[in-house]
Backbone bond lengths (Angstrom), bond angles and torsions (degrees), N, CA, C in turn:
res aa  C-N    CA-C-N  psi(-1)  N-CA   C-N-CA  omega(-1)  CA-C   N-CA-C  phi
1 X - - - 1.442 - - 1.531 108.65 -
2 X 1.207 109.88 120.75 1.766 120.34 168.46 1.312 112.00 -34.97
3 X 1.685 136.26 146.06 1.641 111.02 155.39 1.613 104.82 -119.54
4 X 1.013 97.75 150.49 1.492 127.82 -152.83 1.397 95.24 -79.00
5 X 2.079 116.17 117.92 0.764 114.08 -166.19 2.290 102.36 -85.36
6 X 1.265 94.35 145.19 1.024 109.55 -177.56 1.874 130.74 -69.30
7 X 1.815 89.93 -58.30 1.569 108.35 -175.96 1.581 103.77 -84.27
8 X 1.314 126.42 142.30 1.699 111.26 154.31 1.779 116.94 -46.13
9 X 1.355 111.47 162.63 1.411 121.96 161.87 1.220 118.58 -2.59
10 X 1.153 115.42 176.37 2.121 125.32 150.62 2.034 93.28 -63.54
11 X 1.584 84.01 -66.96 1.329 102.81 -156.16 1.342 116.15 -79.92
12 X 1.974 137.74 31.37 0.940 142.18 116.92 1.152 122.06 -103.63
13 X 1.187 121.75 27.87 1.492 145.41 168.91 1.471 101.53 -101.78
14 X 0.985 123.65 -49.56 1.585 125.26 -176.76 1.905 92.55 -58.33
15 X 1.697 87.56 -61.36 1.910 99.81 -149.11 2.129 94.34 -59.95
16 X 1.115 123.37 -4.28 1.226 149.68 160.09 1.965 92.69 -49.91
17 X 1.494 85.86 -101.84 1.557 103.61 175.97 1.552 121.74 -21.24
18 X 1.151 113.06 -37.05 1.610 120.74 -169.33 1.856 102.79 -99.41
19 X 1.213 101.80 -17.22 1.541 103.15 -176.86 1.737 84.24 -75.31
20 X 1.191 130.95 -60.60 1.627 146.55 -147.80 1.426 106.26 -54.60
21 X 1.902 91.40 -47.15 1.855 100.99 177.50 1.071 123.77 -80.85
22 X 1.251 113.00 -6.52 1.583 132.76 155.70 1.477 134.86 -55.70
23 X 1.447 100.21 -63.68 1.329 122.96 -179.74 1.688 89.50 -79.52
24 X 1.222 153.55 -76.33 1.365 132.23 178.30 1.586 130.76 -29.46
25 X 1.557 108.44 -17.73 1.450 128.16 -171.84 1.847 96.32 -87.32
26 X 1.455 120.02 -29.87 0.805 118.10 -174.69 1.592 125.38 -112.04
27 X 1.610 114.18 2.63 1.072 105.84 -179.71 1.865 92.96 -97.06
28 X 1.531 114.23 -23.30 1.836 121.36 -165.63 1.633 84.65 -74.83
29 X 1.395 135.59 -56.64 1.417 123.56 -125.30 1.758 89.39 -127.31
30 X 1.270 126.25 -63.89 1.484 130.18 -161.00 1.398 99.66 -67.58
31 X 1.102 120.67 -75.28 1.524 114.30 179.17 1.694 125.59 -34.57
32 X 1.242 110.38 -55.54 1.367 115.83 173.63 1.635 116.21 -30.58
33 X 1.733 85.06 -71.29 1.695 103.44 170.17 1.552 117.31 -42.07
34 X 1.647 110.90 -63.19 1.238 97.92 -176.49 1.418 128.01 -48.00
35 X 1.385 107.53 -23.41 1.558 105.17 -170.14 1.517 99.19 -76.23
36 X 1.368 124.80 -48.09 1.031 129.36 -157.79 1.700 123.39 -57.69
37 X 1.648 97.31 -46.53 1.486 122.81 141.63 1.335 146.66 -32.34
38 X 1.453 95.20 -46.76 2.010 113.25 177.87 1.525 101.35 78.49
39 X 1.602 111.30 -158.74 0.817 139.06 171.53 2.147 110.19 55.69
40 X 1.128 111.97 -162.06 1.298 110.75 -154.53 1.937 102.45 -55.95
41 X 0.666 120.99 -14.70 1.341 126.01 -161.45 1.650 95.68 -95.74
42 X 1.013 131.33 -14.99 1.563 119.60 157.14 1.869 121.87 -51.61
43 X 1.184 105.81 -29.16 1.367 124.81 -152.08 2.011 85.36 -118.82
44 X 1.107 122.17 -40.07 1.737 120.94 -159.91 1.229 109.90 -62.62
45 X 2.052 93.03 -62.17 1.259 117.02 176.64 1.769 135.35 -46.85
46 X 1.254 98.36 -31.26 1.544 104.21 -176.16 1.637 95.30 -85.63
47 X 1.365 101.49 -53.17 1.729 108.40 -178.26 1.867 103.16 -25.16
48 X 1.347 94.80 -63.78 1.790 100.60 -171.40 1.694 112.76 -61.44
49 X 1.324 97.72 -14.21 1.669 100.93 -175.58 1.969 99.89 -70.22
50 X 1.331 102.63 -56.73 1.058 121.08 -179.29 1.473 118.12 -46.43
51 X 1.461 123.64 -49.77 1.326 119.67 168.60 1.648 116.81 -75.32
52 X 1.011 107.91 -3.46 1.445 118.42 157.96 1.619 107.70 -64.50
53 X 1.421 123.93 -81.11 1.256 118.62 -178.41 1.382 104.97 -65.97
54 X 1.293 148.59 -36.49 1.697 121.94 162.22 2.086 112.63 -52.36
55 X 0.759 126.16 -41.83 1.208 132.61 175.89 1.695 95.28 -52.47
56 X 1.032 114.83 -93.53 1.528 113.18 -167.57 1.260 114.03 -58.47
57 X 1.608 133.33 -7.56 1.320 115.37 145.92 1.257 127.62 -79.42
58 X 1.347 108.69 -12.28 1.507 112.68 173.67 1.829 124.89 -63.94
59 X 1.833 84.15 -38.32 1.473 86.51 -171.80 1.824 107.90 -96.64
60 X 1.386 124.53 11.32 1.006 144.05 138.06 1.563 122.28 -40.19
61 X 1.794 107.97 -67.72 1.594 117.50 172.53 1.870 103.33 -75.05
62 X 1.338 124.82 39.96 1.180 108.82 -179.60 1.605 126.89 76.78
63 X 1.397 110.68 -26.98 1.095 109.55 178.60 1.762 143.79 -64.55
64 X 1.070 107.54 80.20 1.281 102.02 -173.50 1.820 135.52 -37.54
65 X 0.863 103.78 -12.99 1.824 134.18 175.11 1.560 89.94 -46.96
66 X 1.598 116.71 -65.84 1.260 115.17 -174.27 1.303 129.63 -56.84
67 X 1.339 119.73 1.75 1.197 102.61 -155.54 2.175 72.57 -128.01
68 X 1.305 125.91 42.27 1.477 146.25 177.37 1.819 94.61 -115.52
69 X 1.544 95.58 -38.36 1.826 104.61 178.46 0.907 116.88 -48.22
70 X 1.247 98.81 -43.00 1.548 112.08 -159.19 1.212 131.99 -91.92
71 X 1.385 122.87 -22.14 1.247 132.23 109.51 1.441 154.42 -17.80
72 X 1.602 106.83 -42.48 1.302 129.27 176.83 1.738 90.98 -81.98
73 X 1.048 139.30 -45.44 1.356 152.28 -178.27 1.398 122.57 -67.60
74 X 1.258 103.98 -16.11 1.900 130.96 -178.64 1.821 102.55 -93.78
75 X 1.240 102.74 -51.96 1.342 127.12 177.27 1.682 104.02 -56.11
76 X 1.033 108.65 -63.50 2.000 116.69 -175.48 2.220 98.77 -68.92
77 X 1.318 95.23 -43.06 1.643 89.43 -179.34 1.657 104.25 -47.66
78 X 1.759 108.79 -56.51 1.797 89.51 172.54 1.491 152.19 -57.77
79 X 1.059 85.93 -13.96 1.721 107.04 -177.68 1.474 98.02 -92.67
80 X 1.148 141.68 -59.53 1.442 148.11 -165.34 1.315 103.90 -34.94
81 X 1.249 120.39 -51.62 1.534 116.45 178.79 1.629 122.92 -68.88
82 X 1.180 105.04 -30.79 1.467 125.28 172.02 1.940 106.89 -64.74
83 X 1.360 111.62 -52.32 1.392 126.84 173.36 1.579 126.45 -62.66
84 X 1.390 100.61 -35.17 1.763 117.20 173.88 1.765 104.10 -84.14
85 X 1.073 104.06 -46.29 1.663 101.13 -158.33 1.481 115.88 -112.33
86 X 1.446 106.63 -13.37 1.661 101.81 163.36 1.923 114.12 -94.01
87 X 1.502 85.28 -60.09 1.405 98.82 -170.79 1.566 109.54 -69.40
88 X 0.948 123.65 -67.69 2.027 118.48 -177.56 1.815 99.30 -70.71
89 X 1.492 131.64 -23.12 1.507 119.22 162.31 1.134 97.72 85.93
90 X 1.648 133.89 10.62 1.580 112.59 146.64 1.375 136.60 -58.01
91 X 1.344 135.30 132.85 1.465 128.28 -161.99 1.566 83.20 -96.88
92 X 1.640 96.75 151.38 1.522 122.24 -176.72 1.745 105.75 -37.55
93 X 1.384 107.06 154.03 1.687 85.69 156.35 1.194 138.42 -82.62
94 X 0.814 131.30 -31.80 1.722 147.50 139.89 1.498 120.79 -26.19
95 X 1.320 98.27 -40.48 1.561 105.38 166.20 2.127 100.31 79.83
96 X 1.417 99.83 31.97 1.012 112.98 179.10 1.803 115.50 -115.32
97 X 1.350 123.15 114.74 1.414 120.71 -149.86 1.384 94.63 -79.43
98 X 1.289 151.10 -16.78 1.697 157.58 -151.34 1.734 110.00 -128.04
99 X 1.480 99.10 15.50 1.540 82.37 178.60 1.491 105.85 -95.30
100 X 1.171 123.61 -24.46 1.521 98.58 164.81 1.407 143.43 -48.73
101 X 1.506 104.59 -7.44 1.406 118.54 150.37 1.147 123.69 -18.03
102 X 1.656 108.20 -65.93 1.075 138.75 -165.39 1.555 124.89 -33.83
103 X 1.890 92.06 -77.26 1.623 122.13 154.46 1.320 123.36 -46.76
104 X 1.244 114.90 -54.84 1.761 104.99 165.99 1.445 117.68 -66.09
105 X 1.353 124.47 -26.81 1.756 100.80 156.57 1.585 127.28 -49.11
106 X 1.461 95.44 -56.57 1.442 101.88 177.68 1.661 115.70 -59.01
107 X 1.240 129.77 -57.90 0.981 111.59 148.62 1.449 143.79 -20.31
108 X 1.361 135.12 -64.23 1.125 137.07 171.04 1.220 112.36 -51.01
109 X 1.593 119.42 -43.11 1.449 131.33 172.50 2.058 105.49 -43.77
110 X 1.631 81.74 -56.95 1.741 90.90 -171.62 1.130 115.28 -22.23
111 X 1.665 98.19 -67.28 1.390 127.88 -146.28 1.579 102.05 -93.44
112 X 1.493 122.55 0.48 1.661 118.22 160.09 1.290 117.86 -82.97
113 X 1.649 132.76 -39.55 0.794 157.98 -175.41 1.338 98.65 -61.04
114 X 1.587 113.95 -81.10 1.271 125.53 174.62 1.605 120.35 -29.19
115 X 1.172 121.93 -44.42 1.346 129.15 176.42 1.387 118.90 -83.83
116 X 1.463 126.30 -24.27 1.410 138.03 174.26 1.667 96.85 -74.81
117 X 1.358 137.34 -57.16 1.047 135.26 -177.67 1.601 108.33 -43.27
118 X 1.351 103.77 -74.00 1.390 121.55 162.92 1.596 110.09 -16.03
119 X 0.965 145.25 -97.08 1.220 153.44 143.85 1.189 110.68 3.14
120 X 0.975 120.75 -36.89 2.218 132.15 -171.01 1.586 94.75 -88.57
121 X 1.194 110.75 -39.32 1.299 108.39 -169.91 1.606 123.72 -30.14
122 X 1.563 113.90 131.34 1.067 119.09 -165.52 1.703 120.06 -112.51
């Protein structure tokens, strides 16, 4: 008799990990801001928080769907900086011109992981 594997993957275990440092990135730093800021990102920002924790509970119950979140969430992390700081012309909060660096690592990270799992899927 087979035994029934318990944990997800390595590699939705990772894309796990990067959802977590994500969604912590956004409840300490994005949210705050957004509120503080206004405009569409009061309502965006939490939205994406949220499919963050549906995503990683999804891929928790097996569900691979979640780990589509996470992606979709990798995808909005790149633009966000482009959307906050070019287009609406808020300057960083930090007042640091290169921190979007930051987010598009993690992002790219997200969304490799996320898709390698995907692919592994069993």
């Amino acid at each position: 008799m087979a035994k029934a594997k318990i944990m997800p993957s390595i590699q939705a275990q990772a894309a796990i990990a990067l959802m977590l440092i994500q969604l912590v990135h956004k409840i300490v730093r994005e949210i705050p801001g957004a509120m503080k800021m206004g405009g569409p990102g009061v309502i965006g920002v939490p939205l994406f928080a949220g499919l963050l924790v549906i995503g990683i509970l999804l891929i928790l119950m097996k569900n691979k769907w979640g780990l589509l979140l996470g992606i979709v969430d990798g995808v909005f992390m790149i633009f966000q900086p482009i959307f906050v700081h070019i287009i609406f012309a808020h300057p960083d909060q930090n007042g640091i011109w290169w921190y979007p660096v930051f987010p598009w690592t993690q992002a790219v990270l997200l969304i490799y992981f996320c898709r390698l799992a995907w692919k592994d899927w069993s």
